[in-house]
N, C-alpha and C positions, 0 to 999 in steps of 0.2 A: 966857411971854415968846416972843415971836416974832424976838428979835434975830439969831437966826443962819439962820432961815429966812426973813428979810428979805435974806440972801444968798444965795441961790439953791438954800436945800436943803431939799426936805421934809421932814414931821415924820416919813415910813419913812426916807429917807435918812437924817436925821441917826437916826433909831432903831439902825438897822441900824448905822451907824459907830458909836455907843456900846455897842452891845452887843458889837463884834468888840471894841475895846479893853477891855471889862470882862474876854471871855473870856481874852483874852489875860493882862492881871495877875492874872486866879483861877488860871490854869494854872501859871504864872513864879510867884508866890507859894507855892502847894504844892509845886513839883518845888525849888523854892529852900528851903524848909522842913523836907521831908524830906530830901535832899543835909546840910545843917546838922547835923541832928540823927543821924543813922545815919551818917557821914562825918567831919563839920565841915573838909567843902566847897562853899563860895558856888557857885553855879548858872553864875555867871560866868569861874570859876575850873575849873569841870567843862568848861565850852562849849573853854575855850582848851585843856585839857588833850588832849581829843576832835580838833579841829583837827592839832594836833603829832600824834597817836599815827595820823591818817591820811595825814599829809604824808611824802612820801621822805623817807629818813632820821629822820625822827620831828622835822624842823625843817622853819623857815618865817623867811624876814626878818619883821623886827617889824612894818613897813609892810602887808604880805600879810595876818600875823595881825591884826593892829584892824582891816582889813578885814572879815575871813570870821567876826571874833567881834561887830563893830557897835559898835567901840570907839574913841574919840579916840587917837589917838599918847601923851598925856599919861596917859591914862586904860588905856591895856595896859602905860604903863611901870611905873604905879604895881603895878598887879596882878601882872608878872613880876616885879618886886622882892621881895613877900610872897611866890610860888608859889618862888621862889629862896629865900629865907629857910628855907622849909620843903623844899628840897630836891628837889622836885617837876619844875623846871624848872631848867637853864644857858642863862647867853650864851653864845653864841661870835661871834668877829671875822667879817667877811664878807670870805675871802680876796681876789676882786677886787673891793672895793672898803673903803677903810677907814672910811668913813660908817657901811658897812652893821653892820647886829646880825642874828643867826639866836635863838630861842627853840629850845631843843630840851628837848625829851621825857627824862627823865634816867628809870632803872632803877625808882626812888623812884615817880616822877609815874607812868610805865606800868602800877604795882601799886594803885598808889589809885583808878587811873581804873578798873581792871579789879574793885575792891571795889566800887566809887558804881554802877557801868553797871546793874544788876539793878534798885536803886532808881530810878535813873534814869528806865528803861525801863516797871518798873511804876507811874512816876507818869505817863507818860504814858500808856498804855494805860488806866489809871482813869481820868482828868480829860479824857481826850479821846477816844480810838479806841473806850472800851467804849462812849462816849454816844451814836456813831454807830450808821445803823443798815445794814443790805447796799445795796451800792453808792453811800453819801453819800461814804463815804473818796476815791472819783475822782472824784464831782463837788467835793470842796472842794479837792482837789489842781486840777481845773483852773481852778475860780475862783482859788486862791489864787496859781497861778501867771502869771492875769495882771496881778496887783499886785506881783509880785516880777519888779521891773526889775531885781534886780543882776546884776554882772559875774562876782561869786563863786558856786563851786561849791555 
């Protein structure tokens, strides 16, 4: 079918863009996998944890974190709800301003994160850094950095 390369893309182009997205859900599906199972913590639930435990004070307004984790407003409340639930995470008020919400890092959520990190980090060293091979790791750091427009850290 030549319908998407009737828009303007080759069959390397679009190759090349389905194979970054395949890598992408192989890697996000095993580091999400093993997090679950060694944990039973969502990948999603690691990424916000990670965010607060590098933030001052181990907080961040809720606005900043759906930013830095790639989450809807609706879609990190739901998530600090359960990570509250389990203790992992508190709100607190945003003293100047009463809008505001902070997510903070509770004692709980610093000790879980510091159990998952190991797994964590060995899933990605398998499913990506070992399949590199000497010096691809900076050339995919600079390709990948000029497709990473964002504003956050």
């Amino acid at each position: 079918m030549t319908l998407l390369r009737d828009e303007g893309l080759t069959a390397e182009e679009l190759a090349v863009w389905r194979m970054m997205q395949r890598a992408q859900v192989r890697i996000t599906r095993h580091l999400e996998a093993e997090l679950l199972v060694a944990h039973d913590l969502p990948l999603a639930s690691y990424e916000v944890l990670v965010q607060l435990a590098e933030a001052p004070e181990r907080r961040l307004r809720m606005n900043d974190l759906a930013g830095r984790v790639l989450l809807s407003r609706s879609g990190l409340t739901r998530l600090i709800d359960r990570l509250q639930r389990d203790g992992l995470v508190s709100r607190e008020a945003c003293a100047n301003d009463a809008r505001g919400l902070f997510a903070v890092l509770t004692d709980a959520g610093a000790e879980r994160l510091a159990e998952a990190t190991p797994t964590y980090l060995r899933g990605v060293r398998t499913q990506f850094l070992d399949l590199l091979g000497a010096g691809e790791i900076t050339r995919v750091r600079a390709m990948v950095a000029k497709l990473d427009l964002s504003d956050s850290p």
